[in-house]
N, C-alpha and C positions, 0 to 999 in steps of 0.2 A: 502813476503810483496808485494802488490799492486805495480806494477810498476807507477801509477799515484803519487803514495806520493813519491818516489824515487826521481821522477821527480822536487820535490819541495824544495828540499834542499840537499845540497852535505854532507854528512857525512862521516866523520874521523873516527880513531882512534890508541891509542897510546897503544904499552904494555910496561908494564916495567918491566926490564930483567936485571937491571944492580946490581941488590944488589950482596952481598958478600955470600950469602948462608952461613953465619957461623954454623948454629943450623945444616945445611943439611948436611954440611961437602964437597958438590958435589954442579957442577953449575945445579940450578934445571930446567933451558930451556931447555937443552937437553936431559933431563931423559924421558925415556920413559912410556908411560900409558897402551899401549894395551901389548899384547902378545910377540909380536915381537917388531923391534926396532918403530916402527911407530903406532901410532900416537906420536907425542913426546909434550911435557909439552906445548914448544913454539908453535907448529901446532897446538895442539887442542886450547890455547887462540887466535890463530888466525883465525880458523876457527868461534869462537865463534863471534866474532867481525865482518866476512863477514856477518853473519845473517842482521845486522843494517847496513851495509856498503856500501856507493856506490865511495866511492872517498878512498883515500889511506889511509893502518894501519902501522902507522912506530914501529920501535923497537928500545928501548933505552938501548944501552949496557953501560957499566960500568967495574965491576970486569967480567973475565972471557967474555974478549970483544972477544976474537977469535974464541972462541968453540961456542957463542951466532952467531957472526956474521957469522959464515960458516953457521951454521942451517938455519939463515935469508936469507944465499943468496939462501940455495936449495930450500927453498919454494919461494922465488922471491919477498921477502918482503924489503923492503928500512928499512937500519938502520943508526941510529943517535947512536953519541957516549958524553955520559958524563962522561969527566974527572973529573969532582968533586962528583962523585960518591959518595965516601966515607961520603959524611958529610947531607946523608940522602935521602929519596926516594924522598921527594920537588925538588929536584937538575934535579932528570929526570922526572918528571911532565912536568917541564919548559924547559926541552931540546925538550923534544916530542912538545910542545904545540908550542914551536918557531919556530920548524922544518916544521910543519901541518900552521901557522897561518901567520908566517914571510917569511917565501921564498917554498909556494907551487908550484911552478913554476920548482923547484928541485927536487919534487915527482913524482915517479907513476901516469899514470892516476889511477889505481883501487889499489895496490897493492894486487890484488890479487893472491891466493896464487898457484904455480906452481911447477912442479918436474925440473926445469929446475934453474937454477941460473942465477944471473944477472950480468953483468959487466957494466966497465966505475965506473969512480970516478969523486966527483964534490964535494970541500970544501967548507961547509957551514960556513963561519965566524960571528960574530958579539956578541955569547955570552958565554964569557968567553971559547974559544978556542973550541966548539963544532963545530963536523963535521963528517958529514955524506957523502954516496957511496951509490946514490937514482940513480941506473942503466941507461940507455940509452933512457930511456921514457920519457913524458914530460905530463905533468897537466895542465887545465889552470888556470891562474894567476891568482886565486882565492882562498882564504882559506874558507877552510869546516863553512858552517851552527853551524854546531857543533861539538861535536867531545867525544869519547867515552874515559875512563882513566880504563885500566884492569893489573892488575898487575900477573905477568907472572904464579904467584904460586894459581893463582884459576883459574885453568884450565876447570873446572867442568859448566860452565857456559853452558849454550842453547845455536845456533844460535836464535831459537826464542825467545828466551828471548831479545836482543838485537831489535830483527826487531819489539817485542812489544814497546820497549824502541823509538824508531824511530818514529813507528808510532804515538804513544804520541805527539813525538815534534813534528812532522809535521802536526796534528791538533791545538796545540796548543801554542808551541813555549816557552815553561816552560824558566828559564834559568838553573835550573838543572830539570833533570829527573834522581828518583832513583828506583829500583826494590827494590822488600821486598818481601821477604816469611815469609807466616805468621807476618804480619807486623813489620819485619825485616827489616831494611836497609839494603843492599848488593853493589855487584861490578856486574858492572863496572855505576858508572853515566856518565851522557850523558851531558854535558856542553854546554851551547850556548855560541857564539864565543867571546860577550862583557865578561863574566865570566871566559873563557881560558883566553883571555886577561890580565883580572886583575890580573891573576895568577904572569903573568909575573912581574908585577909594587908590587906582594906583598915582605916583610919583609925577608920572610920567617919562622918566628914564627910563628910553630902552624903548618905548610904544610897546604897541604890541606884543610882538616879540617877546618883551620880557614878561608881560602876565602871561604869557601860554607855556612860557618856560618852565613859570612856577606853578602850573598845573604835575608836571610830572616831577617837580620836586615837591611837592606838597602831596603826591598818592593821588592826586587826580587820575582819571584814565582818559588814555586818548584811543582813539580808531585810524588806523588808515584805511580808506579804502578803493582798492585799485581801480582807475576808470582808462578807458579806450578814448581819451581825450588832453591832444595836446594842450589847447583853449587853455588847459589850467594853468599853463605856463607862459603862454602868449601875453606882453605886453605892450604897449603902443607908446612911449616915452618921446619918439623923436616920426620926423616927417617920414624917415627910411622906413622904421617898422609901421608906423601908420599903412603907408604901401602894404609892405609885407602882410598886413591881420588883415587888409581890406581883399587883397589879391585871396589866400584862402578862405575869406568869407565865401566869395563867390566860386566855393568849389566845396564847399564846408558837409554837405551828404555825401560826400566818399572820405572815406577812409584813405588817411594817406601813411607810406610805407611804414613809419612808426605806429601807427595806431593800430597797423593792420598787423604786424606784430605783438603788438599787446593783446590785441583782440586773442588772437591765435593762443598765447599764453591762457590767460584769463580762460580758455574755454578747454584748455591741456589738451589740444588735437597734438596726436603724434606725429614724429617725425616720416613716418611711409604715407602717412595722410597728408601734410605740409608738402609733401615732394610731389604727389599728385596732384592737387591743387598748383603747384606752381607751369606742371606740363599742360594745364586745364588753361589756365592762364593763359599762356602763351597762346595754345593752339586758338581762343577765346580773341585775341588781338589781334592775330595776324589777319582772321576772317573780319573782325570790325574793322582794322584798317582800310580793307579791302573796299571792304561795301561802305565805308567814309567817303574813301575817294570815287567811289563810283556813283552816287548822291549828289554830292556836292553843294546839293541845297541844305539850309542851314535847321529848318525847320522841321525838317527827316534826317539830323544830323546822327551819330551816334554816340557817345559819351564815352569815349576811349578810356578813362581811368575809372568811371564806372565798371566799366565791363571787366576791365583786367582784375581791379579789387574785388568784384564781389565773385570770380573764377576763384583767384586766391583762397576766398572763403567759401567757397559753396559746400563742404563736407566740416566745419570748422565743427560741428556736433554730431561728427560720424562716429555710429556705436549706439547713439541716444534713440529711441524710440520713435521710428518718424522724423529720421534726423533734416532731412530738409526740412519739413517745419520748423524746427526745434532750434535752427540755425539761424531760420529769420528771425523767431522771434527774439533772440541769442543778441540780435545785430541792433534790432528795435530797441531794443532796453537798453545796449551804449550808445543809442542817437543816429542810427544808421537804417532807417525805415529802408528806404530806397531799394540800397544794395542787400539788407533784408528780404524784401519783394520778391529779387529776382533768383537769391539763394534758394527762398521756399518754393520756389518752380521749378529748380533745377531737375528731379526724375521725371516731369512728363507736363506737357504744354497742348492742346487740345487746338492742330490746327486749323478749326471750324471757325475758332476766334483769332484768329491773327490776320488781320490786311498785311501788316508789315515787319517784317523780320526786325528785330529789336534788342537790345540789351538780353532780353531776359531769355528770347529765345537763342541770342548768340553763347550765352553760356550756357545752357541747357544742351546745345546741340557738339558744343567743344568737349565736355563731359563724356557724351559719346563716343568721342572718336579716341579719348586717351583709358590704355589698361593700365593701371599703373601709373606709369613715365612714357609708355609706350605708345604711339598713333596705329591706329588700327581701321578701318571700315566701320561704319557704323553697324552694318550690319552682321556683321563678327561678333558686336559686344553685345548685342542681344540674342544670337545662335547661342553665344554660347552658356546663356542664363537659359535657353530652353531647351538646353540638350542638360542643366543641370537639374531643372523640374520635369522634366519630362514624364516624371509619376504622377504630376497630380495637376490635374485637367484645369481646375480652376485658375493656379499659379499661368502653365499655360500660356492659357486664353487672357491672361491679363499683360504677360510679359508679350505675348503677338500682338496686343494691341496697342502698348507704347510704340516698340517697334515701326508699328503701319505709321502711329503719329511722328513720330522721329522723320522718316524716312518721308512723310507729307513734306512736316519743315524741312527739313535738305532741302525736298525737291523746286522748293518756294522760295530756297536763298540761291541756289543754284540758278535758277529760272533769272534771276536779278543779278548775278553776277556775271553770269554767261559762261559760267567756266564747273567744272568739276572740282569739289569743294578737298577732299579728300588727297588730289592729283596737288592742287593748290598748295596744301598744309605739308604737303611730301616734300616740295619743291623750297619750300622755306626752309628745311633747313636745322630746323630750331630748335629736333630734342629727336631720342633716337626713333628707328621707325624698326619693325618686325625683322 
């Protein structure tokens, strides 16, 4: 995110961590999502909230306030504690929101997140016996612009998704901001600080919900704003989807078929551009399959739904000025660095630097081979960009010299295949051929 709009308003945010996990059976903050014990449920929603954050994310413990609260202290995050827990998630909405709004001067400058723990204890009194151990640091006496509400079990969330959410308010100053996928409402929205407020003064009928309700009956304004991110709707309630958020965690840098949808949306590539891309695709997998199974070792593996996704997109900004750039950096901004990367390589890859045929050059070289929808020689599709410059020397000598790099990589995935790449792609089958 621009450090100029950072600059323009402090933003919060709150997780809430304090439910009872009955359906889970386990407290689901400190379940783990990767491999190992790390990233855990609580660090990844906290990471996701640094994305939009520049001022401090507290944590609202409840049931299983000791096992929540040790995890809080190893990342170095300030928690708030609600004992009325039990009688609903509204209860720590308004402990977080009074903790960030009513006595920031108690918080973190950043609570950002650290391997180290915090100490020092400091009793926050005034509602209904909540109190919080917001470490040795200090904030100024200021409560956040706004302030973000993410509840602990949709962990799945972007940081960019958040820093989109930010940037929003900081153009325009909504009193909610909410993301949607595929015009979706999702988590976490983004409160301006008169709205957190009213939280506090509400009933409590209704939670939530019903104070945001009465933002747009009351002439409040809200924003949606569309993100390339299922994460806003992923929850983890029961041990099944636990599975399910853990299983795409560990796949969570590709874009998967909705998202790559949206993306496509969001970026208004046309329909002759989408059908091209999808014969890019193809031709893109059938070659990574190939050299998959001919590898076999895990450590030169290839990334099969990488490759296909980011084929998918590789023109997703075609028309734009330097659109492979402009594609990655298209991808980077909805949380997609990776297949990003291999997009803004896509017209030309320098094979002086490749030991190893790779994602980036497998769709770089698939690109080649398809006109259209059509498979062709690779060296057809750049004859026939030099018999269209063919006035002007410089164009050229620039289009013969992708070409020579083209036709290096072929001959370098060829060399490792053992087979003719082109013969290969004929024989699959998969989309028409000339």
């Amino acid at each position: 995110m621009p450090a100029a709009l950072l600059e323009q308003c402090r933003i919060g945010g709150i997780i809430l961590a304090a439910g009872e996990a009955s359906r889970m059976g386990r407290c689901k903050a400190v379940l783990p999502l990767g491999d190992g014990a790390e990233p855990t449920v609580l660090q990844a929603a906290a990471q996701a909230l640094q994305g939009g954050c520049n001022g401090p994310v507290v944590v609202v413990t409840g049931f299983h306030e000791t096992a929540v609260r040790a995890e809080a202290a190893r990342l170095g995050l300030p928690v708030v504690h609600n004992p009325d827990a039990a009688s609903g998630m509204f209860s720590s909405v308004c402990a977080g929101i009074w903790a960030l709004t009513q006595a920031p001067d108690q918080l973190p400058d950043s609570g950002r997140i650290s391997n180290s723990g915090i100490s020092g204890d400091s009793d926050i009194s005034g509602v209904s016996g909540v109190s919080g151990d917001f470490g040795l640091y200090s904030s100024p006496d200021v409560p956040p612009a706004a302030l973000f509400v993410l509840p602990v079990d949709i962990p799945l969330v972007r940081p960019e998704t958040c820093a989109l959410l930010t940037e929003s308010f900081a153009a325009r100053r909504d009193a909610v901001t909410y993301p949607t996928f595929a015009g979706e409402r999702g988590h976490p929205p983004l409160l301006r600080l008169d709205v957190a407020e009213a939280a506090l003064r509400h009933t409590g009928e209704g939670g939530l919900r019903a104070v945001l309700e009465q933002v747009a009956v009351q002439g409040g304004t809200e924003c949606d704003v569309p993100v390339a991110d299922a994460g806003i709707l992923a929850d983890m309630d029961t041990p099944e989807a636990y599975g399910a958020v853990r299983e795409r965690y560990s796949s969570r840098n590709v874009p998967s078929e909705a998202e790559t949808a949206v993306l496509l949306d969001l970026a208004q590539t046309l329909p002759h551009t989408r059908a091209h891309g999808k014969a890019v695709a193809d031709a893109a997998l059938c070659m990574a399959e190939v050299l998959h199974t001919v590898r076999g070792d895990v450590p030169a593996a290839i990334d099969l739904p990488l490759v296909y996704a980011a084929a998918l997109l590789h023109d997703i900004c075609k028309g734009a000025k330097h659109h492979e750039r402009a594609g990655g950096l298209f991808l980077a901004r909805y949380g997609f660095a990776e297949a990003g990367r291999i997009v803004a390589a896509h017209r030309d890859i320098d094979p002086a630097f490749v030991e190893r045929v790779g994602e980036r050059e497998l769709v770089m070289l698939a690109d080649k081979f398809v006109r259209g929808t059509r498979l062709v020689p690779i060296a057809e599709r750049y004859d026939e960009r030099l018999r269209e410059w063919a006035h002007d020397a410089q164009a050229v000598a620039d289009i013969g010299g992708r070409k020579e790099r083209a036709l290096a990589l072929l001959a370098l995935l060829e060399r490792e295949l053992g087979t003719d790449v082109h013969a290969l792609l004929q024989r699959s089958g998969i989309w028409k051929t000339t």
